[in-house]
Structures are given as structure tokens and as C-alpha cells.
matplotlib code that plots the C-alpha trace (Angstrom):
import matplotlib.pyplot as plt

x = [29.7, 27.8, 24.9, 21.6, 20.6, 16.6, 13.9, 10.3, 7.2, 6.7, 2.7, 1.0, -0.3, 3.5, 4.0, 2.6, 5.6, 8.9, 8.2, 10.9, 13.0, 16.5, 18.8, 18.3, 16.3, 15.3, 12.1, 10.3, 7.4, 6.8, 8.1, 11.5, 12.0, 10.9, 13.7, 16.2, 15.5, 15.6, 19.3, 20.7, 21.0, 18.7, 19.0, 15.5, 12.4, 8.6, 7.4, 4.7, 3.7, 3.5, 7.4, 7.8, 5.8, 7.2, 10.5, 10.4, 13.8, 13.2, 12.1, 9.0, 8.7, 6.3, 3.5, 3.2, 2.2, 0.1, -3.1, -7.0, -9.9, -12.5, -12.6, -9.0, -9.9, -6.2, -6.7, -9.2, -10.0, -11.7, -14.8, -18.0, -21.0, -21.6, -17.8, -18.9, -19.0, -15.3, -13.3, -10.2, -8.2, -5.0, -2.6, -0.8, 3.0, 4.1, 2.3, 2.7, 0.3, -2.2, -2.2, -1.7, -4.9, -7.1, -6.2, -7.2, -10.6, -11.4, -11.0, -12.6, -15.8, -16.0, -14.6, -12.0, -10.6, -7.9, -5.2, -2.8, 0.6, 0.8, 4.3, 6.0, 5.6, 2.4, -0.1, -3.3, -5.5, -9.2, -11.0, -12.9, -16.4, -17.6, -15.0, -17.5, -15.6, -12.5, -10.9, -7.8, -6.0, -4.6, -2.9, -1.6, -1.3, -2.0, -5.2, -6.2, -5.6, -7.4, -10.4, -10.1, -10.3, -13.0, -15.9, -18.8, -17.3, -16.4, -17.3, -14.3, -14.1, -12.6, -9.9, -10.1, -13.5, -13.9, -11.4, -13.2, -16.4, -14.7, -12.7, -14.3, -10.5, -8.1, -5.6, -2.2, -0.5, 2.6, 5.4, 8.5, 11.3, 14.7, 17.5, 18.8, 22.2, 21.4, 22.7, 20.5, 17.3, 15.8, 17.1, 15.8, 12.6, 12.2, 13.1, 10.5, 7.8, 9.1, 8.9, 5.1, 4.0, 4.5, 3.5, 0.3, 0.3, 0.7, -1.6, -2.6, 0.4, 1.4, -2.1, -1.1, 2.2, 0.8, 0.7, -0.6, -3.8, -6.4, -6.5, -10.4, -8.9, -6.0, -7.6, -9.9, -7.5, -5.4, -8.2, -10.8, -9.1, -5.8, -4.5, -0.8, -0.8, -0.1, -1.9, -3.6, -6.1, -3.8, -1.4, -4.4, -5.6, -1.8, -2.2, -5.3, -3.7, -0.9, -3.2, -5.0, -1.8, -0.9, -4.4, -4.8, -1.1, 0.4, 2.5, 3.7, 2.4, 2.9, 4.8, 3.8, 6.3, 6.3, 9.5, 8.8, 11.4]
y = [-3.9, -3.8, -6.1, -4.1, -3.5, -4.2, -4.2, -5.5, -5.3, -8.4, -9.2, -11.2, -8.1, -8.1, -11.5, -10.7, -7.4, -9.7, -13.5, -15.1, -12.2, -14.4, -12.4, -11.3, -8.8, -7.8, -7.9, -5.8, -3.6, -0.4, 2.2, 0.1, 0.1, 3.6, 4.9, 2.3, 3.6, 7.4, 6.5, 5.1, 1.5, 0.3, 1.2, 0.4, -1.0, -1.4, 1.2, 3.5, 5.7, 8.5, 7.9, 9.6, 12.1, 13.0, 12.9, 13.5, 12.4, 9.1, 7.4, 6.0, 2.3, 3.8, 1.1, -0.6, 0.1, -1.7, 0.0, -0.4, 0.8, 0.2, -2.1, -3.2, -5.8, -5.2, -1.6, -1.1, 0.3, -2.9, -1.5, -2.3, 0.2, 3.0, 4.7, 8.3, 7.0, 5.6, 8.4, 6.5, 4.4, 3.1, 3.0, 0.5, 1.7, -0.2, 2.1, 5.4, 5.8, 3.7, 6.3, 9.4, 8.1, 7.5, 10.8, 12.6, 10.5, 11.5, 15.2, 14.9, 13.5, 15.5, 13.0, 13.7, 10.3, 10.7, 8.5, 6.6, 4.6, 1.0, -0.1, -1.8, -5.4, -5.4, -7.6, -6.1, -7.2, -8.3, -5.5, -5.9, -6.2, -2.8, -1.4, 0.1, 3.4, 1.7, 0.7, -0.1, 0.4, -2.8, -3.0, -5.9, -9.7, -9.4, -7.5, -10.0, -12.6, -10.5, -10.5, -14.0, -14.9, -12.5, -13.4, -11.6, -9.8, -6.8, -4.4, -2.9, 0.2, -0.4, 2.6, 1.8, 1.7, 5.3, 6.4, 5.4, 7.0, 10.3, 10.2, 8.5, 7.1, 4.5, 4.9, 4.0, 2.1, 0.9, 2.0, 0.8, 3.7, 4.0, 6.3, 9.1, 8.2, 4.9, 4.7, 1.7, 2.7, 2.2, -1.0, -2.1, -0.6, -2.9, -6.1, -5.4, -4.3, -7.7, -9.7, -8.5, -9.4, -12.8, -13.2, -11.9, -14.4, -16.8, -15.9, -18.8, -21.1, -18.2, -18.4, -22.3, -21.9, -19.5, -21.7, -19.5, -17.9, -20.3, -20.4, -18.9, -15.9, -15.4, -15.8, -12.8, -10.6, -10.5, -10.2, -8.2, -6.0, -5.3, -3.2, -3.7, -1.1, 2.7, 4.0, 7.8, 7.1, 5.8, 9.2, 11.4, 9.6, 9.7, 14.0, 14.3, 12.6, 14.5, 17.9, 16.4, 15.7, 19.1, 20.4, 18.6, 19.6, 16.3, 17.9, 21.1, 22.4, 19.7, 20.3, 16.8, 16.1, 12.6, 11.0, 8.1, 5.5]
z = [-11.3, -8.0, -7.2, -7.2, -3.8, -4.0, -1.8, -1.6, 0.9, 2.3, 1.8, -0.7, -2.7, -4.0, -5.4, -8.6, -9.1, -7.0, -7.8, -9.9, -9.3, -10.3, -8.1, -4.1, -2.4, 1.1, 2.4, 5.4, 6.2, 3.8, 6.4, 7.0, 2.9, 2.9, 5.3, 3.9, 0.2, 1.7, 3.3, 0.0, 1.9, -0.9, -4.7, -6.0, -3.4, -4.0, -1.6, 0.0, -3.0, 0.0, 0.3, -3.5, -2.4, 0.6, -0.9, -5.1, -5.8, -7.3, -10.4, -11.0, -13.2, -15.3, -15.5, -12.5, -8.9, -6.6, -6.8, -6.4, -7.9, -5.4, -2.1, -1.8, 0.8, 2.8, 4.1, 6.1, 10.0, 12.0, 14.0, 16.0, 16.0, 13.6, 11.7, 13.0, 16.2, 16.8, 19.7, 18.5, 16.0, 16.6, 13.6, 12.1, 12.1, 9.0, 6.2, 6.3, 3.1, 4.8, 7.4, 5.9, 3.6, 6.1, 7.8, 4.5, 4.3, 7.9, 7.5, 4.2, 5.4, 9.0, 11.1, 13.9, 16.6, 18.1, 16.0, 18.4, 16.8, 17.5, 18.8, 16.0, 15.6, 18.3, 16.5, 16.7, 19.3, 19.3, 21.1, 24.1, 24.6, 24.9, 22.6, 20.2, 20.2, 19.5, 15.8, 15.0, 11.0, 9.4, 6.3, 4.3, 5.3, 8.8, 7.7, 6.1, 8.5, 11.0, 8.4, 7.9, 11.7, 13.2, 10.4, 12.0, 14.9, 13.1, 10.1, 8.0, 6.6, 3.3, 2.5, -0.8, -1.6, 0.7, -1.7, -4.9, -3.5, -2.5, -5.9, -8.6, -9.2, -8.6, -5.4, -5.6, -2.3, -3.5, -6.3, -7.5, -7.1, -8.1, -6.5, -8.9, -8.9, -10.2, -13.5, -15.4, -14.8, -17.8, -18.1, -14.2, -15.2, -17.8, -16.1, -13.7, -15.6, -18.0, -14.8, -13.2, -16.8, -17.1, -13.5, -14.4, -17.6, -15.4, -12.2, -11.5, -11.3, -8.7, -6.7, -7.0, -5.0, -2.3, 0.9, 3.8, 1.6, -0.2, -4.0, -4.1, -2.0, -3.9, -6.9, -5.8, -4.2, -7.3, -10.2, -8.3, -5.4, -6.7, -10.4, -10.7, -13.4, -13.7, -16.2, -16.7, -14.0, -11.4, -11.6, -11.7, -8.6, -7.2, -8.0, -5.9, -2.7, -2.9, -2.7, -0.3, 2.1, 1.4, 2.2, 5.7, 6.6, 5.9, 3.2, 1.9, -1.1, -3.6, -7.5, -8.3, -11.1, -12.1, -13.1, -15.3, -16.6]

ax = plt.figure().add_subplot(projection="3d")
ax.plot(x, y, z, "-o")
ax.set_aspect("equal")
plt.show()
């Protein structure tokens, strides 16, 4: 039988859904799973939800995603001065949820930069005194070791909490999907929604072993910024930012049918 090909984003916000995992994965940026799962390189990977989407071909683990329901703490655009003020925001290339969200928020509230890709592995630099009308996206671990490091110098927009006031629901960042031809879903599904449940019955032992990130952080991050469920809310929220890629051009008109296992 061939070994299951998986992959896994490789931040902190994942631990929880990948640690203990007894067999091997690969992990790397959401956008590199994304086109590796596209290709058929990878048979199962915890990806951007806008990669389903994008491209409805896959099965959803019912039950788990990485989600928020409110600031999220590890997706926000770093900025001096006043939001409705910024000419431009460069883009974090690793997410292309991250992006495609904060393109949806700016259109929704009125707001237009100009939105310029940062070169792939470029680590974001601190801006520049008199950079007020610059702001750059981060997403994931090096967000929020860029938080961590500039206390004070900046404000954060929190996509996650813009979402939550714009929606009233949760948003949905990250998904586990699995390749139609795979042929034991079910039975994959269940391992991994087995596996983020006793990680989660045993949070703590996991915030223990974390070695770059203190334990009050990770003990925050995981109980107050982050849901690692999928529940009612969490697909109605997933609906509404699929019609709002479609509405803003960043999809075509979706037929949002979710296919759970």
C-alpha cells in the first residue's frame, strides 16, 4: 500500500491539528502546499481554506479547520498613522487567503492601496521613519514575531477581528483536504480529527514543548485567538467569503458545495 503523502503549514497555529502525527509529513508555507496538493504531489495537506474554493475538488475533514472568531492575533496589516490613510500594503506571498481576505475587507469598507507582492522568502522589513502611508500583511509565525519585536512602534489591523465586525461570524484560514482519488478518506479523516483531539486534551503539555514562543503566549494564542473546529458557524462564515471573492472578482460565481468526510 502507498505511504500517504501529507502536508502541513509550518506555523505554531498548526501544532494542535499535526503534533504526534506517528508517520511523516512535509512542511512549507500555505501557497507551496496549496500548489503541491493542486498537482497531486501531496495526497492530503492542511491548507489555505481559499485553495478549496478556488479549486472544489477536494474533501473537507469535517470538524476541524484553523479558524477564529474574533482578533486572531497572526493576520494582521502592520501600520503607522490612521488605516484609511495607508497609499500601499505590500503582501505577504505565503497566504493566499490572508490576501484575498484583506482584499475583500478593503473593498468592503471603501478602501483602495495599491497592493504590491513581497518576493518570496523576503522577511518583512521595519519601515522607515516617515512610512506612515506604508503597511505591509503578515501572516503566521513571522507575524508574530514581528508583533513581538516592534511593541509600540506599530498598530495592527487585526483581519480577524475586521472580519468578525463586518460578519458577525467566525473566518476560516486553514482546512485539512483530501484528493478525490484518495481512496481512505473516511478513515484519514478520522485519525486526524482523533489526533487534534487529544492534543487539545492535552494543551498544555503541547504549550510546554513549544520552545521559540513563551508558555503565557501560547497559552493565549491557542485558547483565546484560535477555534480548531468546523462547526455550523465556521461553514456559514466559509459561504460568505466565497461570495465575497466572487463579488470583488477574486472568484467566479461560487456553487459552494461542501464535501464533508
Amino acid at each position: 500500500m502507498k505511504s500517504l503523502r501529507i502536508g502541513c503549514v509550518k506555523y505554531l497555529n498548526a501544532r494542535p491539528l499535526i503534533h504526534g502525527w506517528p508517520d511523516d509529513f512535509e512542511s512549507d508555507h500555505p501557497s507551496a502546499l496549496c500548489k503541491r496538493l493542486a498537482n497531486g504531489d501531496l495526497d492530503v495537506a492542511l491548507v489555505s481554506s481559499f485553495e478549496f474554493l478556488r479549486n472544489p475538488i477536494y474533501r473537507i475533514v469535517d470538524d476541524t479547520s484553523i479558524s477564529s472568531d474574533g482578533p486572531v492575533y497572526s493576520v494582521v496589516v502592520a501600520h503607522q498613522g490612521e488605516i484609511s490613510e495607508i497609499d500601499e500594503i505590500e503582501l505577504d506571498p505565503a497566504s493566499e487567503t490572508a490576501v484575498n481576505l484583506l482584499r475583500c475587507l478593503l473593498s468592503e469598507i471603501g478602501l483602495n492601496p495599491h497592493l504590491v507582492q513581497r518576493n518570496a522568502g523576503v522577511q518583512p522589513a521595519v519601515a522607515e521613519s516617515g512610512s506612515a502611508h506604508r503597511a505591509q500583511l503578515l501572516i503566521g509565525d513571522q507575524a508574530i514575531r514581528f508583533r513581538q519585536s516592534q511593541t509600540g512602534q506599530y498598530e495592527f489591523w487585526d483581519l480577524g477581528e475586521q472580519w468578525k465586525k463586518l460578519t458577525g461570524l467566525p473566518f476560516v484560514y486553514a482546512l485539512w483536504l483530501i484528493r478525490p482519488e484518495v481512496v481512505n478518506a473516511k478513515e484519514i479523516a478520522d485519525r486526524l480529527r482523533l489526533l487534534r483531539d487529544e492534543n487539545l486534551a492535552n494543551l498544555d503539555e503541547l504549550i510546554a514543548a513549544e520552545t521559540e514562543f513563551g508558555p503565557q503566549f501560547c497559552s493565549r494564542y491557542y485558547r483565546e485567538h484560535l477555534r480548531f473546529s468546523f462547526g455550523e458557524k465556521e461553514k456559514e462564515g466559509l459561504r460568505i467569503f466565497a461570495n465575497l471573492c466572487a463579488k470583488h472578482s477574486l472568484l467566479p460565481k461560487p456553487n459552494l458545495a461542501l464535501n464533508m468526510v
